[in-house]
N, CA, C and O atoms as a GROMACS GRO file, in nm:
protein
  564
    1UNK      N    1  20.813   9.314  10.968
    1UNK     CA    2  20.690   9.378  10.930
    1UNK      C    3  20.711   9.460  10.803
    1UNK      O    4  20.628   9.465  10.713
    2UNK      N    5  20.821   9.521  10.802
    2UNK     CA    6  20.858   9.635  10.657
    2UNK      C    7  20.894   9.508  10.570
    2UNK      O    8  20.811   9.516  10.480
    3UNK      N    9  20.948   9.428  10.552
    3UNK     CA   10  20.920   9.339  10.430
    3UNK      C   11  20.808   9.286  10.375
    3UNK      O   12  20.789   9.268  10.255
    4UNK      N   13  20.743   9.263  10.456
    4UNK     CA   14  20.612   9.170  10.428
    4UNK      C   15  20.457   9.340  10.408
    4UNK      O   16  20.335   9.335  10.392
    5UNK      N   17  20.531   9.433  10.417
    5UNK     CA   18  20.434   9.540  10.346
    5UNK      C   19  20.510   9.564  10.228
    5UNK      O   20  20.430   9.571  10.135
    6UNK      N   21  20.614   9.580  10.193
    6UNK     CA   22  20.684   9.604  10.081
    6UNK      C   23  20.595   9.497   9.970
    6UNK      O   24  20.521   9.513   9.873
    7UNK      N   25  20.655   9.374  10.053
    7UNK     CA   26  20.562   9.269   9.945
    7UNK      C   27  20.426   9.253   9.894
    7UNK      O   28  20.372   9.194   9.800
    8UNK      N   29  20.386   9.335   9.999
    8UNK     CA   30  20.208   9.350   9.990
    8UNK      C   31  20.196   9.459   9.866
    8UNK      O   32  20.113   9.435   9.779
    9UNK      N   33  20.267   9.560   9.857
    9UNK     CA   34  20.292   9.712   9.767
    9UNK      C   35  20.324   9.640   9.647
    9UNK      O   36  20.248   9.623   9.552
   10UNK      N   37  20.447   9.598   9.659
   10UNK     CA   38  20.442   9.507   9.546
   10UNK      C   39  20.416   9.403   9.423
   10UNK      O   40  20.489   9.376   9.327
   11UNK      N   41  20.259   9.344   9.467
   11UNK     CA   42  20.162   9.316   9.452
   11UNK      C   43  20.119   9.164   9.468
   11UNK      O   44  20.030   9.095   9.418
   12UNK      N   45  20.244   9.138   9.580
   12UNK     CA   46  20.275   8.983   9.607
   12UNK      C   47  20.153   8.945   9.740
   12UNK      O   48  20.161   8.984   9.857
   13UNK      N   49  20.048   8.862   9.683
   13UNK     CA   50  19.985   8.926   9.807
   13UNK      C   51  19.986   8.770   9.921
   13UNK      O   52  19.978   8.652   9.888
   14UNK      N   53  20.002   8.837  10.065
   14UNK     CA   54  20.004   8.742  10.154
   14UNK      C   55  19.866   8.666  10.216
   14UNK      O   56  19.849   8.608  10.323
   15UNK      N   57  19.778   8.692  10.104
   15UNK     CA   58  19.630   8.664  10.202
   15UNK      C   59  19.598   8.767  10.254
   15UNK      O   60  19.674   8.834  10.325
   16UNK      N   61  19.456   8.800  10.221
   16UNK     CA   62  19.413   8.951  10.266
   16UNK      C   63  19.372   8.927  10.452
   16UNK      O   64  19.288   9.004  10.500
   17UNK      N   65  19.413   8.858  10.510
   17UNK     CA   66  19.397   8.827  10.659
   17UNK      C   67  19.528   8.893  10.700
   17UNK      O   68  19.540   8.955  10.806
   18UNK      N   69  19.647   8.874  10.596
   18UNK     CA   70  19.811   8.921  10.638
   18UNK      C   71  19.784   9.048  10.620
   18UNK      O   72  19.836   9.122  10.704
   19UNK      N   73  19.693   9.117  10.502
   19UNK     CA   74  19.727   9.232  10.455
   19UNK      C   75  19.665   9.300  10.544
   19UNK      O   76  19.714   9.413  10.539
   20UNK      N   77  19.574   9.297  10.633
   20UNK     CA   78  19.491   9.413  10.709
   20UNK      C   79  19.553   9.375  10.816
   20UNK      O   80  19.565   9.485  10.870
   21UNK      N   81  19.613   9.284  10.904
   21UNK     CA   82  19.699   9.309  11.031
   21UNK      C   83  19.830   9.382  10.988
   21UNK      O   84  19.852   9.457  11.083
   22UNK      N   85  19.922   9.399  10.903
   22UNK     CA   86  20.005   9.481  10.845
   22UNK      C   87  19.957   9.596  10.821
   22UNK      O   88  20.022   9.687  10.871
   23UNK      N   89  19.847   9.632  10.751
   23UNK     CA   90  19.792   9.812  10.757
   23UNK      C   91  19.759   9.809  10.891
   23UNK      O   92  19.825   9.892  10.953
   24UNK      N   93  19.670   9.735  10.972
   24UNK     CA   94  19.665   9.786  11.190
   24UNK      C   95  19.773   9.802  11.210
   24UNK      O   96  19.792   9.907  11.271
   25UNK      N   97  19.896   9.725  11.181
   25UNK     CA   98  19.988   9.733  11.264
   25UNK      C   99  20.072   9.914  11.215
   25UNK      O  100  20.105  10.015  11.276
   26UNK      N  101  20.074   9.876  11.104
   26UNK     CA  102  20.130  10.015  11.045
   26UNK      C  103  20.078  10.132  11.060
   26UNK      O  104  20.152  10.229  11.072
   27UNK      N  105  19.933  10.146  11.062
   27UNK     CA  106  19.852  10.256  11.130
   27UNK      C  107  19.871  10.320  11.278
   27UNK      O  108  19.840  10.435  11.309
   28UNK      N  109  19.935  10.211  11.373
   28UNK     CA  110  19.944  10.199  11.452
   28UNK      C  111  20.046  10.278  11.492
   28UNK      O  112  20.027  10.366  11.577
   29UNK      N  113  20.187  10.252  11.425
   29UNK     CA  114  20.314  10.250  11.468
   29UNK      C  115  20.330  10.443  11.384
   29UNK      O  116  20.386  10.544  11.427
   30UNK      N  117  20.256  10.419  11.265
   30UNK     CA  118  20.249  10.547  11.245
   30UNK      C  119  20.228  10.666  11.328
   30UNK      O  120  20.311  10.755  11.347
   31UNK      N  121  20.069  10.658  11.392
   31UNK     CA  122  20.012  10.736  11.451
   31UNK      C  123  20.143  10.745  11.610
   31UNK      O  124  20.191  10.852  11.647
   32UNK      N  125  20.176  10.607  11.676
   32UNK     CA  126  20.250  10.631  11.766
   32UNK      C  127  20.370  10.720  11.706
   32UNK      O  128  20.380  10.836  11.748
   33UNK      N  129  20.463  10.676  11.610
   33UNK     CA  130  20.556  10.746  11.608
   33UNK      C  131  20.557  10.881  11.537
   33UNK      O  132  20.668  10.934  11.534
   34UNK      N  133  20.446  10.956  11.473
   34UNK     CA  134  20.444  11.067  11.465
   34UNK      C  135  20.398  11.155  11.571
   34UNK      O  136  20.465  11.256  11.591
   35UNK      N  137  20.303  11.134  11.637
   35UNK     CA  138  20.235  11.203  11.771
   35UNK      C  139  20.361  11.190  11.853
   35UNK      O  140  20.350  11.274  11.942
   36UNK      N  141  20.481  11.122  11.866
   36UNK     CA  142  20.593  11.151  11.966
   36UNK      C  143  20.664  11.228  11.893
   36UNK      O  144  20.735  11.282  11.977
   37UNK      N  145  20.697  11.275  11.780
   37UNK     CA  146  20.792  11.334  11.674
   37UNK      C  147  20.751  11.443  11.716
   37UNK      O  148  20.828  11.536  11.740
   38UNK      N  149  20.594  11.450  11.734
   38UNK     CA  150  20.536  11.610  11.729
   38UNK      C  151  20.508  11.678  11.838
   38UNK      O  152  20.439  11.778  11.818
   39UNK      N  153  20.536  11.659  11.937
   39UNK     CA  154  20.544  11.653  12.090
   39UNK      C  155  20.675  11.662  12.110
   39UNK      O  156  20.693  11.728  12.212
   40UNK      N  157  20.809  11.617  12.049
   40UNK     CA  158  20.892  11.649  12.118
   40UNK      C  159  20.945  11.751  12.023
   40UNK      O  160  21.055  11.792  12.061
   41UNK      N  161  20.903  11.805  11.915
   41UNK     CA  162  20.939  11.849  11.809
   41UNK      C  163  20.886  11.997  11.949
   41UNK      O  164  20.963  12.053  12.027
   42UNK      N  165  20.729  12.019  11.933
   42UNK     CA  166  20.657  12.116  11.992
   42UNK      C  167  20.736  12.169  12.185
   42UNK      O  168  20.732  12.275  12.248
   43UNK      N  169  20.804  12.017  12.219
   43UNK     CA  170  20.924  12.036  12.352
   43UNK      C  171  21.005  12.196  12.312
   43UNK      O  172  21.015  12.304  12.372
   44UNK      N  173  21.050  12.145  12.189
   44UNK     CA  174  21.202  12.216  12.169
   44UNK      C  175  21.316  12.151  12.202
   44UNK      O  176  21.331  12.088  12.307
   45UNK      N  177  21.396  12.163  12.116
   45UNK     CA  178  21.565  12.128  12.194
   45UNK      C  179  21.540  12.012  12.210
   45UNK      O  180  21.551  11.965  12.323
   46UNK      N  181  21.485  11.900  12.060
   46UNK     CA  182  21.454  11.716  12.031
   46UNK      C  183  21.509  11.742  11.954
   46UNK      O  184  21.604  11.673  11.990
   47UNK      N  185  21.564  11.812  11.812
   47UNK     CA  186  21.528  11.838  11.680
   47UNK      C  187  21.631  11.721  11.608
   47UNK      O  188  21.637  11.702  11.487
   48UNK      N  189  21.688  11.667  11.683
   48UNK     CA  190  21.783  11.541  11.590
   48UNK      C  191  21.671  11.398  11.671
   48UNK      O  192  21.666  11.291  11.611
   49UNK      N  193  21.602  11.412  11.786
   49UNK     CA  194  21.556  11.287  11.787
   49UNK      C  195  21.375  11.280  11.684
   49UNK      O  196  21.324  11.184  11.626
   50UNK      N  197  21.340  11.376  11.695
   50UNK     CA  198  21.251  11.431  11.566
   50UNK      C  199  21.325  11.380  11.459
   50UNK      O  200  21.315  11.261  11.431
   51UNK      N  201  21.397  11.451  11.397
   51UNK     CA  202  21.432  11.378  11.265
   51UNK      C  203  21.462  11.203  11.278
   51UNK      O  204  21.432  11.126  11.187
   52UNK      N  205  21.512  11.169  11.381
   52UNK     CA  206  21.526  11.012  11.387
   52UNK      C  207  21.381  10.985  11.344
   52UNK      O  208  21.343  10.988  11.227
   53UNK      N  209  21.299  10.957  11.459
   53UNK     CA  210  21.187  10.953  11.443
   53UNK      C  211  21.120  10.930  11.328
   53UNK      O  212  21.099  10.816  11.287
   54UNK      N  213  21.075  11.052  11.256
   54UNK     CA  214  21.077  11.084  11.145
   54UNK      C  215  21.116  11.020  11.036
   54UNK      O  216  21.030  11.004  10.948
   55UNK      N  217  21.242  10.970  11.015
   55UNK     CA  218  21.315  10.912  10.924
   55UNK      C  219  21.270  10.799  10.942
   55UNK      O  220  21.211  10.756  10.842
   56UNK      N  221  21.273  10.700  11.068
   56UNK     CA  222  21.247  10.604  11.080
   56UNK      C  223  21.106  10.549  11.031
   56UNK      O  224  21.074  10.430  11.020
   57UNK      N  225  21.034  10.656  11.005
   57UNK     CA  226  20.921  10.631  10.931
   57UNK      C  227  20.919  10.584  10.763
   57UNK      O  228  20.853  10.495  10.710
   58UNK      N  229  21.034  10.697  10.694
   58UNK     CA  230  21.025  10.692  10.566
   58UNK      C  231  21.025  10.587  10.489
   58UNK      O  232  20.956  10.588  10.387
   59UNK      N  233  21.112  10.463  10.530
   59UNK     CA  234  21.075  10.341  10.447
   59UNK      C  235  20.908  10.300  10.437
   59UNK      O  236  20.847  10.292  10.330
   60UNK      N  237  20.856  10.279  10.553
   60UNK     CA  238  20.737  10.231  10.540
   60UNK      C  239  20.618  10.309  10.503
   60UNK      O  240  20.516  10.242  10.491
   61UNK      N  241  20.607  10.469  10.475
   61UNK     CA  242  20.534  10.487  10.424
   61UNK      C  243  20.578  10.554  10.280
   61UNK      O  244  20.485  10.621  10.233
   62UNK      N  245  20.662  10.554  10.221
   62UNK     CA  246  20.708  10.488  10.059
   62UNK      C  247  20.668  10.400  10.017
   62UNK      O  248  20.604  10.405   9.913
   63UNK      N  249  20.687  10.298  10.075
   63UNK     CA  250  20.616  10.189  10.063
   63UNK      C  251  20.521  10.200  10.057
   63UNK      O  252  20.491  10.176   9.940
   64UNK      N  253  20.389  10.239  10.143
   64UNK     CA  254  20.276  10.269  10.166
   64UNK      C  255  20.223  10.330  10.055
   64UNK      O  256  20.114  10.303  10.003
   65UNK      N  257  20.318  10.430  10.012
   65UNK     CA  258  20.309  10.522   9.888
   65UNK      C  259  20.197  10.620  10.018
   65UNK      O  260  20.078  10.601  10.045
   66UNK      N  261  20.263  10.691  10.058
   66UNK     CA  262  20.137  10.808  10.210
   66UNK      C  263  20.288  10.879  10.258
   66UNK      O  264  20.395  10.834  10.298
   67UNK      N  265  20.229  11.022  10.228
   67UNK     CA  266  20.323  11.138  10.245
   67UNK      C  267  20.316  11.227  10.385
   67UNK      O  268  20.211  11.288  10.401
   68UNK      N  269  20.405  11.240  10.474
   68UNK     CA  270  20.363  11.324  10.600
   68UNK      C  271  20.457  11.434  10.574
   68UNK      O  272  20.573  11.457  10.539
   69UNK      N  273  20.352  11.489  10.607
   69UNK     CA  274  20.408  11.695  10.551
   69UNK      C  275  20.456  11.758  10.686
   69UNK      O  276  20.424  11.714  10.796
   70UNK      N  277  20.498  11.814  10.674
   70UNK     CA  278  20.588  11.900  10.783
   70UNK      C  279  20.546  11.949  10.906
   70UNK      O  280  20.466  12.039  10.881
   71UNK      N  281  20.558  11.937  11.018
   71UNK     CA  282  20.492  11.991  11.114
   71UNK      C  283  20.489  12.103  11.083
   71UNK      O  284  20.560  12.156  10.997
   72UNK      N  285  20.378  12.169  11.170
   72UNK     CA  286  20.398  12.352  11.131
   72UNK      C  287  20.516  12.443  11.203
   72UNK      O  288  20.591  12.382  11.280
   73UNK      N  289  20.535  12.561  11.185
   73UNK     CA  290  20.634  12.603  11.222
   73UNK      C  291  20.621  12.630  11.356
   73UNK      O  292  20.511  12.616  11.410
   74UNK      N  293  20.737  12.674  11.430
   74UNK     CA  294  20.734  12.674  11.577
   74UNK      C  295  20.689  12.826  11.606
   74UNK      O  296  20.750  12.928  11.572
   75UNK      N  297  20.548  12.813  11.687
   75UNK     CA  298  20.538  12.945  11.696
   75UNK      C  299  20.584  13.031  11.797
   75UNK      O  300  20.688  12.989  11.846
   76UNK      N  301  20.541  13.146  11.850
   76UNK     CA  302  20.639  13.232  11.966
   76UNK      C  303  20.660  13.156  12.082
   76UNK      O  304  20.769  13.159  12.140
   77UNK      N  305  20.561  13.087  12.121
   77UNK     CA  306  20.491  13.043  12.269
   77UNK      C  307  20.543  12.893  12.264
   77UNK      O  308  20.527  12.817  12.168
   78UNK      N  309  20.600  12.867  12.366
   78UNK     CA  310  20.578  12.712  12.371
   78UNK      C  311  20.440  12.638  12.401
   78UNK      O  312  20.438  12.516  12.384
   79UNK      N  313  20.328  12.698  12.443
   79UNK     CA  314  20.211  12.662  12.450
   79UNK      C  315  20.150  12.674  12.283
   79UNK      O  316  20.101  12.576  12.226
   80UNK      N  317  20.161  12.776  12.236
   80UNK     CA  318  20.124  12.814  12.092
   80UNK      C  319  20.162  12.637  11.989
   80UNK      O  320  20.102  12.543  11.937
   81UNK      N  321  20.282  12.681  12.011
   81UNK     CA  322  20.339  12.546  11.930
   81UNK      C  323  20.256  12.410  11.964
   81UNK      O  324  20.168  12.361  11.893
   82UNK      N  325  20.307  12.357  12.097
   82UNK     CA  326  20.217  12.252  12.144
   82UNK      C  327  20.058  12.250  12.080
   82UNK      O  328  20.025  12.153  12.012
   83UNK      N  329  19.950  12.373  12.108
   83UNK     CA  330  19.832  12.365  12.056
   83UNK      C  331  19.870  12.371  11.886
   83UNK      O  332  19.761  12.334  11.843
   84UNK      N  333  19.940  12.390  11.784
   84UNK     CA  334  19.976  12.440  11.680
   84UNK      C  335  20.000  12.233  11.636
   84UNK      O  336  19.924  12.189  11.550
   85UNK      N  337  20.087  12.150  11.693
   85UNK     CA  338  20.154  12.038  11.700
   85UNK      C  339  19.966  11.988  11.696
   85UNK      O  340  19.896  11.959  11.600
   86UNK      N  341  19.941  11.994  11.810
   86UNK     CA  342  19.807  11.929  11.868
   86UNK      C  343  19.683  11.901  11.744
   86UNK      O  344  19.638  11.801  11.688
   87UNK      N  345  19.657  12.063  11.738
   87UNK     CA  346  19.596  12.062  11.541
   87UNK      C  347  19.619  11.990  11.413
   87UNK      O  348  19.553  11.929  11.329
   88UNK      N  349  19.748  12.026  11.436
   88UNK     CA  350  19.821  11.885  11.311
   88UNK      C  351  19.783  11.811  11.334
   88UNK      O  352  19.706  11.786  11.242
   89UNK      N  353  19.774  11.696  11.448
   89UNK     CA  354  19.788  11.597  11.452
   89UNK      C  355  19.631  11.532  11.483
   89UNK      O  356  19.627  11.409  11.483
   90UNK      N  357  19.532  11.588  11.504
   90UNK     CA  358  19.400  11.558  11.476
   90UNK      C  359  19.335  11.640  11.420
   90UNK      O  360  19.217  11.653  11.452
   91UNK      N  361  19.388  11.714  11.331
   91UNK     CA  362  19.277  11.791  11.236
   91UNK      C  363  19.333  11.848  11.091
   91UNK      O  364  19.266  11.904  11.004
   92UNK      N  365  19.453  11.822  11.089
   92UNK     CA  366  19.548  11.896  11.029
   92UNK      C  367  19.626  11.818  10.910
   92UNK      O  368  19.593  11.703  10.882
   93UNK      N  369  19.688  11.858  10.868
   93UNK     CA  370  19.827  11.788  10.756
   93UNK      C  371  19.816  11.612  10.832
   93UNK      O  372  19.779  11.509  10.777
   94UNK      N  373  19.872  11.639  11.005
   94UNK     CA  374  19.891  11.482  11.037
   94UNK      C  375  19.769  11.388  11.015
   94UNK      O  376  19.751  11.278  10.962
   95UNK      N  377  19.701  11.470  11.075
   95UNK     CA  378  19.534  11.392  11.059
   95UNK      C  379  19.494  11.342  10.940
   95UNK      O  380  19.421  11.244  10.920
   96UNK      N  381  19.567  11.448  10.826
   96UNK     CA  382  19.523  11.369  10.711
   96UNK      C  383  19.596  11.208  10.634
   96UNK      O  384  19.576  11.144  10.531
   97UNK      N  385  19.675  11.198  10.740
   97UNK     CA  386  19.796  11.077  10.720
   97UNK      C  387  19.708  10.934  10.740
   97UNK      O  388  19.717  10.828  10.678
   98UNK      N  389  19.615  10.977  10.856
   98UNK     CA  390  19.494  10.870  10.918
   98UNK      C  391  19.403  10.837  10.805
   98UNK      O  392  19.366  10.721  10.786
   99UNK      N  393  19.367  10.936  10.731
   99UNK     CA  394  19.256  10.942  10.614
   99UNK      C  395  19.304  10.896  10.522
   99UNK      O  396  19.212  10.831  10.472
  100UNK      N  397  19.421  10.879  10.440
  100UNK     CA  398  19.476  10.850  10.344
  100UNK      C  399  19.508  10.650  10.386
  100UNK      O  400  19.504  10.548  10.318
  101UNK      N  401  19.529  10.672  10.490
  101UNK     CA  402  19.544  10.496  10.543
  101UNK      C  403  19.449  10.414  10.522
  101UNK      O  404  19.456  10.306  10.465
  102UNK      N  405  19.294  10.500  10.599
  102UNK     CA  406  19.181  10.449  10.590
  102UNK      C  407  19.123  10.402  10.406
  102UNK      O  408  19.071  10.297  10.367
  103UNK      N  409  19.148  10.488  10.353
  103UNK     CA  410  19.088  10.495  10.245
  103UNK      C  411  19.128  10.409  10.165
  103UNK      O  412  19.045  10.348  10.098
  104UNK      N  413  19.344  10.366  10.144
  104UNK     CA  414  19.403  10.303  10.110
  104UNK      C  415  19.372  10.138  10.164
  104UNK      O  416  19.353  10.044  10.087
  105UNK      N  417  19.373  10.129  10.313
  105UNK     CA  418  19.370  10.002  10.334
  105UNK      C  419  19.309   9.977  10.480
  105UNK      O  420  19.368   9.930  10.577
  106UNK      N  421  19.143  10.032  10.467
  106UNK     CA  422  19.093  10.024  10.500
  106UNK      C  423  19.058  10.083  10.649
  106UNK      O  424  19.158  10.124  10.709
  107UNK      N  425  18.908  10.096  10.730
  107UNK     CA  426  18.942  10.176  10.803
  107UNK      C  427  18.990  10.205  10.946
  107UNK      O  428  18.994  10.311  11.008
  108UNK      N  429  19.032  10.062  10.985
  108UNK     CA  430  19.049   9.987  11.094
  108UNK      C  431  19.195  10.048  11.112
  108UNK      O  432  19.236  10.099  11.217
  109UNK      N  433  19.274  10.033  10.981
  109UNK     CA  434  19.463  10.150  11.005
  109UNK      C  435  19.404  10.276  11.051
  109UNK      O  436  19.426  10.331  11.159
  110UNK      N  437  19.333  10.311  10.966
  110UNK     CA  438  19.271  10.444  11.025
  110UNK      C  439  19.294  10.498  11.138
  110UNK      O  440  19.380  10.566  11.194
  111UNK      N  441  19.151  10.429  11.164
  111UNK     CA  442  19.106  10.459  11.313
  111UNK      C  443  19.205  10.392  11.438
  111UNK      O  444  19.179  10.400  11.558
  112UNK      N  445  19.334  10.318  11.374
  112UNK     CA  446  19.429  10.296  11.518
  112UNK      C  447  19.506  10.383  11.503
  112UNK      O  448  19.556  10.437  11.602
  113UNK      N  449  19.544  10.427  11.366
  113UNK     CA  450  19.657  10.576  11.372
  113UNK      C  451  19.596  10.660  11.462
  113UNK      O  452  19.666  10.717  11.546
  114UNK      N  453  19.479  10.677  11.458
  114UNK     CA  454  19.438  10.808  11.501
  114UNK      C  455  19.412  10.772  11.687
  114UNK      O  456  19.425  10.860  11.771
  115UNK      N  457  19.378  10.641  11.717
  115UNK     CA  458  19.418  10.610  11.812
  115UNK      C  459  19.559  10.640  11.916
  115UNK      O  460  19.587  10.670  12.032
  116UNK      N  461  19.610  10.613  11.808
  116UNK     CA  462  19.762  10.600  11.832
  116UNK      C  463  19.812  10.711  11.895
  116UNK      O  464  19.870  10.722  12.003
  117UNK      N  465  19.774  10.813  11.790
  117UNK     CA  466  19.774  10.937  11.816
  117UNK      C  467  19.710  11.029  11.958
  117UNK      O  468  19.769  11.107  12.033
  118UNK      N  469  19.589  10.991  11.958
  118UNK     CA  470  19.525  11.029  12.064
  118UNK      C  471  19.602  10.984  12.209
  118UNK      O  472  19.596  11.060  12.306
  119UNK      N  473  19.659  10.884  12.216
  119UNK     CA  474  19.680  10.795  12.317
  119UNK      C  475  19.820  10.878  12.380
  119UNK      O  476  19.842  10.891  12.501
  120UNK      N  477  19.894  10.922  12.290
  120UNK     CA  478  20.030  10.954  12.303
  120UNK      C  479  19.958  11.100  12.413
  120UNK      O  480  19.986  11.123  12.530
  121UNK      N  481  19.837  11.196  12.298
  121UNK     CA  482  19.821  11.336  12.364
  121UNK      C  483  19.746  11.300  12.509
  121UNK      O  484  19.700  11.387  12.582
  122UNK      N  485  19.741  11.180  12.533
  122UNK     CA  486  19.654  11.211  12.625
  122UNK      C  487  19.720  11.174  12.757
  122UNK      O  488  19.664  11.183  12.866
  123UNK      N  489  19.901  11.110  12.726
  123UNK     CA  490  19.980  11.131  12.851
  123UNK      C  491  20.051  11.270  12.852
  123UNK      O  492  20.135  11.285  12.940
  124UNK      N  493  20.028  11.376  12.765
  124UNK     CA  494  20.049  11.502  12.732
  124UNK      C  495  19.959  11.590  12.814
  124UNK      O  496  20.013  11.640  12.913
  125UNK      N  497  19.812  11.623  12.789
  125UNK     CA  498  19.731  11.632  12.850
  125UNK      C  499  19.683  11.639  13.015
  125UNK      O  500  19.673  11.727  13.101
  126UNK      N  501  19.657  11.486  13.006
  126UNK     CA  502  19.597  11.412  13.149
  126UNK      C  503  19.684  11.483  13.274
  126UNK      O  504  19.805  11.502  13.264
  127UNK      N  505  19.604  11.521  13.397
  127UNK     CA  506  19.701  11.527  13.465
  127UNK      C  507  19.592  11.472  13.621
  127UNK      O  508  19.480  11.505  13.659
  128UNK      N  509  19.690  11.384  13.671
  128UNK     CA  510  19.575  11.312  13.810
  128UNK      C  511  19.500  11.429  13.875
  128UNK      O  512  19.551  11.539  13.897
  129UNK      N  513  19.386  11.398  13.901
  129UNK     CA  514  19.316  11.467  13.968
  129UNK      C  515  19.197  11.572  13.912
  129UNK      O  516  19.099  11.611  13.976
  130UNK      N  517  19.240  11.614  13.755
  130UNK     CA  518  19.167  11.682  13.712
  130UNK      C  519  19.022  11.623  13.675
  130UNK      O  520  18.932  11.705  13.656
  131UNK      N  521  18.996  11.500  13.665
  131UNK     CA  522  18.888  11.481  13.676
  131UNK      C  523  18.814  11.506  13.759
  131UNK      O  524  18.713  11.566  13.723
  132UNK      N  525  18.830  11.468  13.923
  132UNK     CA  526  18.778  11.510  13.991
  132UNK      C  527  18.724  11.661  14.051
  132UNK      O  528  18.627  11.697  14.118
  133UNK      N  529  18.845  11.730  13.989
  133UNK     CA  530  18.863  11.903  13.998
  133UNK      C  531  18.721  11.937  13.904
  133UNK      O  532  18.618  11.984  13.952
  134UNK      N  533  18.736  11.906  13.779
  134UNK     CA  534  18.648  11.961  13.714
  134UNK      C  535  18.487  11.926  13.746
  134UNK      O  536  18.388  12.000  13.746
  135UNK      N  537  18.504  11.769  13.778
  135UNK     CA  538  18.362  11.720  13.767
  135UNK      C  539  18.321  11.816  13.952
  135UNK      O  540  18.204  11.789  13.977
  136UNK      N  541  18.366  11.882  14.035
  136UNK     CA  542  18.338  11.963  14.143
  136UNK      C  543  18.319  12.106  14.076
  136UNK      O  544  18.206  12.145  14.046
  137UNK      N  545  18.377  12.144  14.064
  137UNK     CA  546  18.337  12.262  13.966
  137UNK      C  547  18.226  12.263  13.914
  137UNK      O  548  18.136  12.330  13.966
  138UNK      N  549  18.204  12.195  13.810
  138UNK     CA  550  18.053  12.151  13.750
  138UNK      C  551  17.928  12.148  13.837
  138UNK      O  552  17.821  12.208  13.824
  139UNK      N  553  17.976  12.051  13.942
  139UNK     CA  554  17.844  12.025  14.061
  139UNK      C  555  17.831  12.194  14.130
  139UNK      O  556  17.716  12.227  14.160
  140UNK      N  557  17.902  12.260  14.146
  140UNK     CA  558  17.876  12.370  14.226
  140UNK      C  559  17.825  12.469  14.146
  140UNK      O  560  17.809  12.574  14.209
  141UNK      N  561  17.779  12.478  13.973
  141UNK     CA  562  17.764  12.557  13.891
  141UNK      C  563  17.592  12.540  13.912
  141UNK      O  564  17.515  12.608  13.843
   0.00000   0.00000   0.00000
């Protein structure tokens, strides 16, 4: 997959049918592998599998020519951080990684980075039962 976007950057083009399953796929793998970077980053005590992570990104978005800026700093709270991680990553520096995809190569990378993303917070998140908890709550209001 990283060759055949290199080649696309390059201006070798594979058929624009190759070139937009290569930006999904890359939107994709983005959004997955930063939303885990930033989650285990926001854990604590990842900080070499974060940088893997991380790194493992840098060829392909060089390529991409699309810059991801630093998570924010770790704040007092491990909850702080997590909501701090959370922001980044749909509203923030990360979020803007989704926008720069879309705009570049169209909006379908986009909207799966940001997928991607969502998907990761929402085994973060989710916890069994709270649906039902809340939607009772509600009925008794």
């Amino acid at each position: 997959m990283l060759g055949a976007a290199f080649l696309l950057l390059l201006g070798i083009p594979p058929g624009r049918a190759g070139v937009d399953e290569l930006a999904k796929a890359a939107g994709w793998r983005l959004g997955d592998q930063l939303s885990l970077a930033g989650l285990l980053y926001a854990q604590g005590g990842q900080d070499d599998k974060v940088e893997q992570l991380l790194s493992s990104l840098k060829p392909m978005t060089d390529a991409m020519q699309i810059a991801i800026k630093p998570l924010p700093p770790r704040a007092e709270t491990s909850a702080a951080t997590y909501a701090d991680v959370i922001h980044y990553l749909i509203k923030g520096d990360g979020a803007d990684v989704g926008s720069e995809l879309a705009g570049k190569f169209g909006k379908e990378a986009g909207t799966l980075f940001e997928v991607a993303i969502k998907s990761n917070l929402l085994i973060l998140l989710y916890q069994p039962g709270t649906i039902r908890a809340s939607a009772r709550l509600s009925s008794r209001a």
